[in-house]
C-alpha positions as CSV (number, residue, x, y, z in Angstrom):
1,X,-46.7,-23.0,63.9
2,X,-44.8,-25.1,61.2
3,X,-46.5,-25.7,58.2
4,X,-47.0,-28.7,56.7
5,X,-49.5,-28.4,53.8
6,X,-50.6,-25.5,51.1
7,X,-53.9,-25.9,52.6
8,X,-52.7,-24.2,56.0
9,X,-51.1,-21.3,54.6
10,X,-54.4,-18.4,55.1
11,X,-53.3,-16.8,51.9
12,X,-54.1,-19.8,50.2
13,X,-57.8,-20.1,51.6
14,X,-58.6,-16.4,51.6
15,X,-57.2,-16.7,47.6
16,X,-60.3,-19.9,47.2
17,X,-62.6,-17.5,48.9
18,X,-61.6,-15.0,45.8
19,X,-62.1,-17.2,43.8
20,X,-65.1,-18.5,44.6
21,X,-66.8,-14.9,45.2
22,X,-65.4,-14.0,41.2
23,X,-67.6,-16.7,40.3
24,X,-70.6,-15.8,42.3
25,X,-69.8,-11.8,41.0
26,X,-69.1,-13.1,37.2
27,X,-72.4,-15.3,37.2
28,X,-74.4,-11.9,37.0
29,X,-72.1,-10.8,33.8
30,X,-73.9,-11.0,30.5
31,X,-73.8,-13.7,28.3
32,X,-71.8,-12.2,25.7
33,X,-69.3,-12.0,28.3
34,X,-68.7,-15.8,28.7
35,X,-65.9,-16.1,26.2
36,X,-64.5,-12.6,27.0
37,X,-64.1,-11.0,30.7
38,X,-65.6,-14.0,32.3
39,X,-63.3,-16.4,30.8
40,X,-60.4,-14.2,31.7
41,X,-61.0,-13.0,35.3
42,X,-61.9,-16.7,36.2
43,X,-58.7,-18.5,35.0
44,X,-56.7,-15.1,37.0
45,X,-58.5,-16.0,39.9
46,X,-57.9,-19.7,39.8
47,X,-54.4,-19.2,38.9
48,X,-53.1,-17.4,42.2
49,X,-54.2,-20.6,44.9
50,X,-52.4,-22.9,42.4
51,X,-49.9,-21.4,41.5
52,X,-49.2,-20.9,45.6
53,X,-49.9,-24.5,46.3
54,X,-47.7,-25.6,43.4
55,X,-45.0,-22.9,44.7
56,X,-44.8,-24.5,48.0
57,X,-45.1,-28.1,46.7
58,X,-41.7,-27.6,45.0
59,X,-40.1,-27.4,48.5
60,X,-37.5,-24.9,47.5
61,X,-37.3,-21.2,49.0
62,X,-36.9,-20.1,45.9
63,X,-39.1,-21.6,44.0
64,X,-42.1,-20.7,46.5
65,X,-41.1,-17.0,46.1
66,X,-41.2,-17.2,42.3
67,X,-44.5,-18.7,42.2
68,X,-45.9,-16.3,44.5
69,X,-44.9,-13.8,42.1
70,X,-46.2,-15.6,40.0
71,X,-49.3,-15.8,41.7
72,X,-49.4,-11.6,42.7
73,X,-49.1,-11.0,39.2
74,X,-51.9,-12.9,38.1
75,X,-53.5,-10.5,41.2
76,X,-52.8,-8.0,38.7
77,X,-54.3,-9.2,35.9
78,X,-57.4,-9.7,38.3
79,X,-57.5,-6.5,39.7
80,X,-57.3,-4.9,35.8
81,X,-59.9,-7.2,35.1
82,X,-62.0,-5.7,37.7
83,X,-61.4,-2.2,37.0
84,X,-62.8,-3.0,33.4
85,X,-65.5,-4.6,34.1
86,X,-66.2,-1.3,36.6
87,X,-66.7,0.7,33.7
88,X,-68.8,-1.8,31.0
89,X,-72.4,-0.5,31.5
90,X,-73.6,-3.9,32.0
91,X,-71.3,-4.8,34.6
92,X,-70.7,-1.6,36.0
93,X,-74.1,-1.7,38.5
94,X,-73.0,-4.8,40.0
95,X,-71.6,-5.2,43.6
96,X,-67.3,-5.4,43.5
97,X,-67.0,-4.8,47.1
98,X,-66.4,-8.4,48.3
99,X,-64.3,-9.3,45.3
100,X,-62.6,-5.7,46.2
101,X,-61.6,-7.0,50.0
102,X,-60.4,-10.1,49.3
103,X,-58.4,-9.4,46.5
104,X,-56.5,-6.6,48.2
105,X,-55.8,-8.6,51.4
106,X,-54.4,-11.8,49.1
107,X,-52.7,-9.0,47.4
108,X,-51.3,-8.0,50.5
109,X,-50.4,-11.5,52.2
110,X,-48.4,-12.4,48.7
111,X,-46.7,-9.0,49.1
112,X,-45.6,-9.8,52.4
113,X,-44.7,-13.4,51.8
114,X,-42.6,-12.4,48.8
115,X,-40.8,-9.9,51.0
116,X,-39.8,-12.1,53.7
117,X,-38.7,-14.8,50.8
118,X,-36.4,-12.5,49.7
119,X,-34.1,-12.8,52.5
């Protein structure tokens, strides 16, 4: 299948689906949280589905590949972010395991992508 748009690419709709379950998991965060880990894991999610639609927008190989590095790092960041709200005691009870899934398996797709770039 040849792909025409962002929007067909499954990474790209499994990463709104992340992003959209961080703000479902992050709405149960304290307050005091708004400006801090809630701020930051939000903008981290929301970075990797644009940063892959503005990747393949540019219509260069090589571009796409940087910004799906681009995009896996902010993964990173993401999956830091996690971890650390893991261990708050105020965050720590709540449920990660969606958030968990979905994040590894974008991790995973942008992994692969940026492998087969590379070529």
């Amino acid at each position: 299948m040849l792909i025409h748009s962002y929007k067909q690419l499954i990474v790209w709709q499994k990463s709104l689906e992340l992003v959209v379950a961080i703000y479902e998991l992050t709405e149960k965060f304290p307050r005091e949280e708004i400006f801090g880990l809630t701020s930051q894991m939000r903008r981290a999610s929301v970075s990797v589905p644009s940063n892959i639609a503005e990747g393949r927008m540019r219509g260069y190989r090589k571009e796409f590949r940087q910004f799906l590095l681009t995009a896996f790092a902010s993964g990173g960041e993401l999956e830091t972010q996690i971890e650390i709200a893991k261990r708050l005691p105020k965050t720590a009870p709540l449920n990660y395991s969606k958030v968990d899934t979905l994040l590894d398996e974008v991790m995973r797709m942008l992994n692969s992508m940026v492998n087969k770039l590379r070529s």
